[in-house]
NURORO-390968 format. One line per 2 residues: their letters; for each residue x, y, z of C-alpha. Coordinates in steps of 0.001 Angstrom, whole numbers, plus 500000, padded with zeros to 6 digits. Example, Ala and Ser with C-alpha at 12.3 -4.5 7.8 and 13.67 -1.06 7.14 Angstrom:
BEGIN
as	512300/495500/507800 | 513670/498940/507140
END
This chain:
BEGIN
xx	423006/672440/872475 | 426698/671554/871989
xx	427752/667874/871178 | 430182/668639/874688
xx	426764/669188/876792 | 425031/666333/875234
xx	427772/663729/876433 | 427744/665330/880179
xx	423796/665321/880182 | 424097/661326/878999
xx	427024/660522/881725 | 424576/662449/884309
xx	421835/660220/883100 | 423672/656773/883264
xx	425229/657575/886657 | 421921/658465/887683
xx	420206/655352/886911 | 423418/653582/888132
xx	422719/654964/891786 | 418954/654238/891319
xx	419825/650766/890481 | 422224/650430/893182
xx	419324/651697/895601 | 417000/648914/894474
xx	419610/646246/894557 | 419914/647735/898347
xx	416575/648066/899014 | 415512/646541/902723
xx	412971/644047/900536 | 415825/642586/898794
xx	418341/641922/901755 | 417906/640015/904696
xx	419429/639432/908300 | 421487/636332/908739
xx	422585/635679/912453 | 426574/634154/913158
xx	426725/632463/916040 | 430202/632840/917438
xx	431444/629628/919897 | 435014/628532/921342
xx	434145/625001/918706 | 433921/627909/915957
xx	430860/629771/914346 | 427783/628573/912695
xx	425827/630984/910325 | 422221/630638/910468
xx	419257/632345/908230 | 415732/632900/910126
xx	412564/632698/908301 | 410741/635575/906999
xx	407298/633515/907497 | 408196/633160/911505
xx	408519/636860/911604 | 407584/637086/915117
xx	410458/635205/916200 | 412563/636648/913954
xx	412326/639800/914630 | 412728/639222/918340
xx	415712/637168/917743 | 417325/640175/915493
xx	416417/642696/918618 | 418128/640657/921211
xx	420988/639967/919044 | 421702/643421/918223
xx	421045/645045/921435 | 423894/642411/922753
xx	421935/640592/924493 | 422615/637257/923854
xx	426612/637436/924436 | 428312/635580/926742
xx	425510/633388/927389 | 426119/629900/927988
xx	424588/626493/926365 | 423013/625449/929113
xx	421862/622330/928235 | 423288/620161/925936
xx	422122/615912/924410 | 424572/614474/921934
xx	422664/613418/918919 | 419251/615385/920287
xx	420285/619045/920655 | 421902/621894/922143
xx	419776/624758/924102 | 420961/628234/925040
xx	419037/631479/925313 | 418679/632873/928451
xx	420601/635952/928093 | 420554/635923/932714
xx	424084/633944/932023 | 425383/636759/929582
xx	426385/640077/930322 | 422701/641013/930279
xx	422387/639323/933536 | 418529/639881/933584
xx	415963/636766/932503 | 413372/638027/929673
xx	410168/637396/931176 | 407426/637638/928050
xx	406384/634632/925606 | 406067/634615/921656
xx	402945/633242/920006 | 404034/629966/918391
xx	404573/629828/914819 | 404255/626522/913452
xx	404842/625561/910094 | 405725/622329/909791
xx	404639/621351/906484 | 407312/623557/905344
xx	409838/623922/908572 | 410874/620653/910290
xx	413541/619999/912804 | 416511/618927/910676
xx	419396/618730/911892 | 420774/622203/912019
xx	417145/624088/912859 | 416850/626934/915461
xx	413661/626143/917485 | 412326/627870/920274
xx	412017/626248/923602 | 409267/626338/925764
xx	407831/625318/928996 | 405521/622551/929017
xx	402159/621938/927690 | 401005/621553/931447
xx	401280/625565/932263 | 401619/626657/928544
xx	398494/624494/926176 | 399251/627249/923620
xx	402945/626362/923293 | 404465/629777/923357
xx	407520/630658/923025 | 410098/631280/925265
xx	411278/634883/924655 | 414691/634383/924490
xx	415719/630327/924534 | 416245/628118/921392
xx	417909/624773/920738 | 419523/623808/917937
xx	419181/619955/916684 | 422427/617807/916448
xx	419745/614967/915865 | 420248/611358/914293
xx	419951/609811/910934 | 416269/607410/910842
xx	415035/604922/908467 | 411747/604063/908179
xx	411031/601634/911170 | 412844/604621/913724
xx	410635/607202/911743 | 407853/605200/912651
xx	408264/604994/916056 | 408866/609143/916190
xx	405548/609307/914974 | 404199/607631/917720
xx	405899/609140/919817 | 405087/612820/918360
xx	401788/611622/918459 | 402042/610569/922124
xx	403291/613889/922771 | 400541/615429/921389
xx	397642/613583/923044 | 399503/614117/926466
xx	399343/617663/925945 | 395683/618176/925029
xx	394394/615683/927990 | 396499/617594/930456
xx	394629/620792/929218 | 391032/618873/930290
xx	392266/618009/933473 | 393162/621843/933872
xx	389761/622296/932874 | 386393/621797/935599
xx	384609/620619/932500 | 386096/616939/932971
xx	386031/615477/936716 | 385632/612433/935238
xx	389006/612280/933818 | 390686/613733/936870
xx	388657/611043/939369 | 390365/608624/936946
xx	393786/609501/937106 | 393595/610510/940543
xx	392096/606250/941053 | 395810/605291/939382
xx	397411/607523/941753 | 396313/606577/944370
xx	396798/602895/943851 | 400289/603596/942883
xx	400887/605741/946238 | 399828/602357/948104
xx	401205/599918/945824 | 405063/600698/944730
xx	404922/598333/942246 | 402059/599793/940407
xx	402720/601545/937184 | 401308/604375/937059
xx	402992/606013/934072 | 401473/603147/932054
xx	398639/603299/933412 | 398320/607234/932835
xx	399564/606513/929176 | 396820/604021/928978
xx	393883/606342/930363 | 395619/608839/927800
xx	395017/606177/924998 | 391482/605028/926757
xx	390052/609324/926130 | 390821/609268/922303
xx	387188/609760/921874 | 387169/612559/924423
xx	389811/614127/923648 | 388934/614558/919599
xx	385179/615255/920675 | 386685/618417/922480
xx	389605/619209/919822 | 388859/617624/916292
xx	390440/614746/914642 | 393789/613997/916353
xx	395052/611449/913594 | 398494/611863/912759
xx	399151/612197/909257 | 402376/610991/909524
xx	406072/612338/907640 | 405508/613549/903849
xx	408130/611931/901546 | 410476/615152/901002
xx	410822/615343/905549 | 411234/611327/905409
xx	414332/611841/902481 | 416096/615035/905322
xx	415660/612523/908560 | 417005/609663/906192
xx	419618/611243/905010 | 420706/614800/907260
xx	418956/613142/910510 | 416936/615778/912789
xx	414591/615023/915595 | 411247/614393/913886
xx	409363/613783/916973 | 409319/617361/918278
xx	407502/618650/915223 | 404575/620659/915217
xx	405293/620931/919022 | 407978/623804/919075
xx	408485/626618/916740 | 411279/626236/914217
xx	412218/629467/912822 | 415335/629052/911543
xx	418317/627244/909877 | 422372/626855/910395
xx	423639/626794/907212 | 427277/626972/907755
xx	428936/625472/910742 | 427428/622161/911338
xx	430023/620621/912408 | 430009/623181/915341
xx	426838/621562/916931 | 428709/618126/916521
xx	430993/619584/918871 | 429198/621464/921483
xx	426966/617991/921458 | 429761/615712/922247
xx	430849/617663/925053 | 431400/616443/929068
xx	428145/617135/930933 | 426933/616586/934570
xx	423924/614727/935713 | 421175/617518/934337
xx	423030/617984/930755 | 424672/620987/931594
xx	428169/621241/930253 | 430866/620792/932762
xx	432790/623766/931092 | 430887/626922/930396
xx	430301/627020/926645 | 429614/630639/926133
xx	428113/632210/922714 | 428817/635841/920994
xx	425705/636721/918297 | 426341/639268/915275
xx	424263/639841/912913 | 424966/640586/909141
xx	423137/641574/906101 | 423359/639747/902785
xx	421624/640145/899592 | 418614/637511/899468
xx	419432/636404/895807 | 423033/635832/897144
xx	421501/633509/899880 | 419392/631949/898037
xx	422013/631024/895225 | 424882/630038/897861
xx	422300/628200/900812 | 419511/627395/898594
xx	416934/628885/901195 | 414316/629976/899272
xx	411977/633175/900524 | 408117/633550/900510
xx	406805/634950/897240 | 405137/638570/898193
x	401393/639122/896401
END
């Protein structure tokens, strides 16, 4: 073999491996789907989790299959958050009717400002807390010290214990607790002076026992020091955690949800102007995410 044939046979081989190497840089495993969130404040860029992939993945089919543009924000709390979703304002026109399992993580996932959560209806009609199929907020939030932190505990905790005694009253196994809170409101129907969200709150408060003898210990274990350091210093809304799924994060664009926040709203929080939305999605190298956003992606066994 000539000296001439060896060279081509060694350029074949490097541009070979070249390709091969470009196919594996390339390779589904190593990319991932970011979502940009196009408004008339500007666009926020926003990663989704690959350990919420039920949400993710339905949030990736509705944004590609256009279903989430020209859909308005809805709803809208300066220094809380900012809810859109339902793709019957968009040019889809049609509500989405199904529910997601939840997906809660929040020992790694809390709502910092700048987290995509799904909303939900309430614990009332939905004790599992799904997922609305096609709603999320995004939080604006507030920065908390310790003391407000605190009192979001309590008041997650609240949360909490409201939703599991509402699912015994649902229940026929409890007719004491429902002979009890119909007692309050019926004295409150006769008395309009009688509290009876305080006293429902105290009944609530009264069922501890009951309500960890049906559904294990119910003691809150309160922020750990690296969530306590984000709502310190980024703010969020730590009260809603471990009660809605957050499966995602704005990384660019913050200042967007600032915006949309601060905005003129009537009576129910619905902005006076329609505030309408256009979703892309775009592919990005996780490595490149990772270095640029510092989102870091579940380690595969």
């Amino acid at each position: 073999m000539t000296t001439a044939t060896n060279n081509k046979t060694s350029i074949k081989a490097f541009w070979a491996s070249l390709l091969l190497l470009s196919a594996l840089a390339c390779s589904p495993k190593e990319v991932d789907e970011l979502v940009v969130i196009s408004t008339p404040y500007g666009d926020m860029t926003a990663v989704l989790y690959d350990d919420t992939p039920i949400h993710k993945q339905n949030f990736l089919k509705l944004a590609k299959n256009g279903q989430y543009d020209s859909v308005i924000f809805h709803r809208v709390i300066e220094n809380f958050m900012i809810q859109t979703g339902d793709v019957s304002t968009g040019v889809a026109g049609e509500s989405v009717d199904y529910s997601l399992e939840a997906e809660f993580l929040p020992e790694k996932y809390i709502h910092r400002k700048g987290a995509l959560a799904a909303a939900r209806t309430g614990d009332a009609v939905n004790p599992e807390k799904k997922s609305s199929g096609s709603q999320f907020y995004i939080v604006d939030g507030e920065i908390f010290d310790e003391e407000g932190l605190k009192a979001r505990a309590e008041r997650r905790q609240e949360l909490k214990l409201s939703g599991l005694f509402t699912r015994m009253l649902r229940s026929e196994r409890f007719p004491e607790l429902t002979e009890k809170v119909e007692y309050h409101r019926g004295l409150s129907e006769t008395d309009s002076t009688y509290d009876f969200g305080l006293a429902y709150k105290r009944l609530i408060f009264n069922s501890i026992d009951v309500i960890e003898k049906e559904f294990g210990d119910q003691t809150d274990p309160g922020y750990p020091a690296w969530a306590k350091e984000v709502y310190a210093t980024e703010g969020g809304a730590p009260h809603l955690d471990g009660q809605y799924t957050v499966f995602g994060q704005v990384v660019e664009g913050l200042e967007v949800i600032d915006k949309i926040a601060a905005t003129k709203t009537n009576l129910r929080d619905k902005p006076l102007e329609d505030i309408r939305m256009h979703v892309k999605v775009i592919t990005l190298p996780k490595r490149e995410v990772t270095k640029k956003y510092g989102i870091e992606y579940p380690q595969k066994d």
